[in-house]
N, C-alpha and C positions, 0 to 999 in steps of 0.2 A: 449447538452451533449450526448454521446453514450458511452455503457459499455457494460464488457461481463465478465463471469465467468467462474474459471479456476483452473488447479491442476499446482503444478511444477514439471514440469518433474527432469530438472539438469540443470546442466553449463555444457557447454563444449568453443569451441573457432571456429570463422569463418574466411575465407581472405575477406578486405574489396579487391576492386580495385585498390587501387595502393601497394596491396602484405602488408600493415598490418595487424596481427594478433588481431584479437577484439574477449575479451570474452563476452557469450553470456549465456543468461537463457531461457529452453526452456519451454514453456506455452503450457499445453493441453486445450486452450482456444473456452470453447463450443464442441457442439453445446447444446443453451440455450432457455428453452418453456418459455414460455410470460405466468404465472401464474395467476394475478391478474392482474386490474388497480386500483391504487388508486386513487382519485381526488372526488371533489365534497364538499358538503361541514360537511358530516360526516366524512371526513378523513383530512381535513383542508388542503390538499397538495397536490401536484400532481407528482406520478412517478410509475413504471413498475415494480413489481417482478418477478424475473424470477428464473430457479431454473437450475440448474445444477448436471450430476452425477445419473444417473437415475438408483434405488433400485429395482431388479428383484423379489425381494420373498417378499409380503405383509409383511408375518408378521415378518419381521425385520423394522417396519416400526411404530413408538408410533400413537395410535388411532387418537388423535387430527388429526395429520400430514395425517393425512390415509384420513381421511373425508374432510380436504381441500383440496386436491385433487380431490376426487372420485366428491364434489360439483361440478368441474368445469372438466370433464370426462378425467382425465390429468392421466398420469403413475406418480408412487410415486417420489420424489427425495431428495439426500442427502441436498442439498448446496443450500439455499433459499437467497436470497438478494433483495434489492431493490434499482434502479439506477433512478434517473430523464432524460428519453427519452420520446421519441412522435411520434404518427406515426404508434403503435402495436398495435394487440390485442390480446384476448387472446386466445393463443393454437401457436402463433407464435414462429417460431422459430429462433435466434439469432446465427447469426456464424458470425467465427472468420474475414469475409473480411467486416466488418463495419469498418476495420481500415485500413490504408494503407501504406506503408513502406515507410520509412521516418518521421512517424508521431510520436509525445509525447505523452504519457499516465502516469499516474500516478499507481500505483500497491501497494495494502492493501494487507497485511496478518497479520499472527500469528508467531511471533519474534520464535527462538527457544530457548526452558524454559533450564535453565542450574543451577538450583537447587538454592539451599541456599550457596551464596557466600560472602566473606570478600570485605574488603574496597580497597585491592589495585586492584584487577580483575572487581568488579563493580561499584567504583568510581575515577578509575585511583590514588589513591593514591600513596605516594613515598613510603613509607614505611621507617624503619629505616636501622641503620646499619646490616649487613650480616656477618659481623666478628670479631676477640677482644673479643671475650665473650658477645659481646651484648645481651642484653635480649631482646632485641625492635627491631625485625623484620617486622611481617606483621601486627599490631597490629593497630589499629585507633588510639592511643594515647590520649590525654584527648580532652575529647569533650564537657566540664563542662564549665561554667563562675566563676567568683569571685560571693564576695560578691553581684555584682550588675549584671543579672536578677538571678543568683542563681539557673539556672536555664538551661538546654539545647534547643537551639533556633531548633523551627520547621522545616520539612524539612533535619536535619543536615545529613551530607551522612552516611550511617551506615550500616554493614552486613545486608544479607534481601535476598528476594527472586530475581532472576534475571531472566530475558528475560520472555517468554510466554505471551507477550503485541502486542496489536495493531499495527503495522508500516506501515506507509505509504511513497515509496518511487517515488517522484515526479520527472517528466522531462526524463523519460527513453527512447529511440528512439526504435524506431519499426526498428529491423534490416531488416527481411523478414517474409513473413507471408505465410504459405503452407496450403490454405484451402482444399485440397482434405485431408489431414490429421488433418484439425483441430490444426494445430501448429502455436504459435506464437512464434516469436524469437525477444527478445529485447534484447540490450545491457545492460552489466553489470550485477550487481545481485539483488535480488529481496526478500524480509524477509521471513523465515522460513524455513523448513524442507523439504525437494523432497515429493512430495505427500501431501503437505499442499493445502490447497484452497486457493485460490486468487480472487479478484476485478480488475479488468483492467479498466479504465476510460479514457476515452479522456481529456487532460489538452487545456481550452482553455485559452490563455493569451491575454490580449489587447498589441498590439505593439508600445515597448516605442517611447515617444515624441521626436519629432528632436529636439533638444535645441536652431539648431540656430533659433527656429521660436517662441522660449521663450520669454514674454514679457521682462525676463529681458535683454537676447539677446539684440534684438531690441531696447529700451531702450540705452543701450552700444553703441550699433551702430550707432544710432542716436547722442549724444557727442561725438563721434568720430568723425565722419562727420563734427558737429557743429566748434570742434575744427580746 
């Protein structure tokens, strides 16, 4: 697995080659210091922090965060993560052509928070009638049981907070990638806010099985034959 860390710039839109329009998100992806390694058998795991985002003036910078740094003679920074790669050490630095266009990455961030909303905006509900006098617009309507559990079942969709959550959005192509600027351009769009941080990860997939070389193929084929 390789990864890199990253702010969102925008969307805007590109020409593929044959003159379609493809909307695109553009990623200030890197350049990222090799912080720590983890592995061994105090840390039960093995992977690479690297940090992103680099804090000019100390002391904007909480103590803890100041001294793990200064331990390993590194500049402070905003945006810490940890990705499973191999192959670094530390004080290296991580840019954005570890990936290559055409390729799949998967991309984390931070959804964007839209406050304290009803049931029909963040649970797609219908809602009632809109005219007639109706009283029963946007309302969740009963969300009660009878006499048998008596009770409201766990889970039940209900007004509440929306967005500001984790997303992770898999399978995104690597349109083009301009490392003298540090820019990635993948298609579509990617969770949260322009100026949000982000995770970029390479997705690796195993490639599906031919079928016709399925046992049960084969099998079929073989009665068929027979026949």
């Amino acid at each position: 697995m390789k990864g890199i860390l990253g702010k969102k710039i925008g969307m805007t839109h590109v020409f593929a080659e044959d003159g379609r329009v493809v909307p695109v998100t553009v990623i200030e992806a890197g350049p990222c210091k090799v912080v720590q390694l983890k592995g061994g058998k105090s840390d039960g795991y093995s992977a690479v922090q690297i940090a992103f985002d680099e804090i000019k003036k100390e002391k904007n910078v909480p103590k803890g965060r100041l001294g793990h740094f200064k331990k390993k003679s590194l500049a402070p920074y905003r945006f810490l993560r940890e990705i499973k790669m191999e192959g670094l050490k530390v004080g290296d630095d991580v840019a954005v052509d570890i990936f290559n266009k055409g390729e799949k990455v998967s991309v984390t961030g931070v959804s964007k928070g839209k406050g304290f909303q009803g049931v029909m905006k963040r649970h797609n509900y219908k809602g009632g009638p809109g005219s007639h006098g109706s009283m029963f617009n946007r309302a969740p309507g009963s969300i009660g049981q009878s006499s048998f559990p008596s009770r409201v079942w766990k889970n039940k969709g209900m007004p509440g907070h929306m967005g500001d959550e984790k997303v992770t959005t898999k399978n995104i192509e690597v349109v083009d990638i301009r490392g003298e600027q540090n820019l990635l351009i993948v298609k579509g769009s990617v969770p949260g806010a322009n100026g949000g941080y982000l995770i970029i990860r390479s997705v690796g997939k195993t490639p599906a099985s031919d079928s016709s070389d399925s046992p049960r193929r084969k099998e079929s084929l073989r009665k068929s034959a027979g026949n």
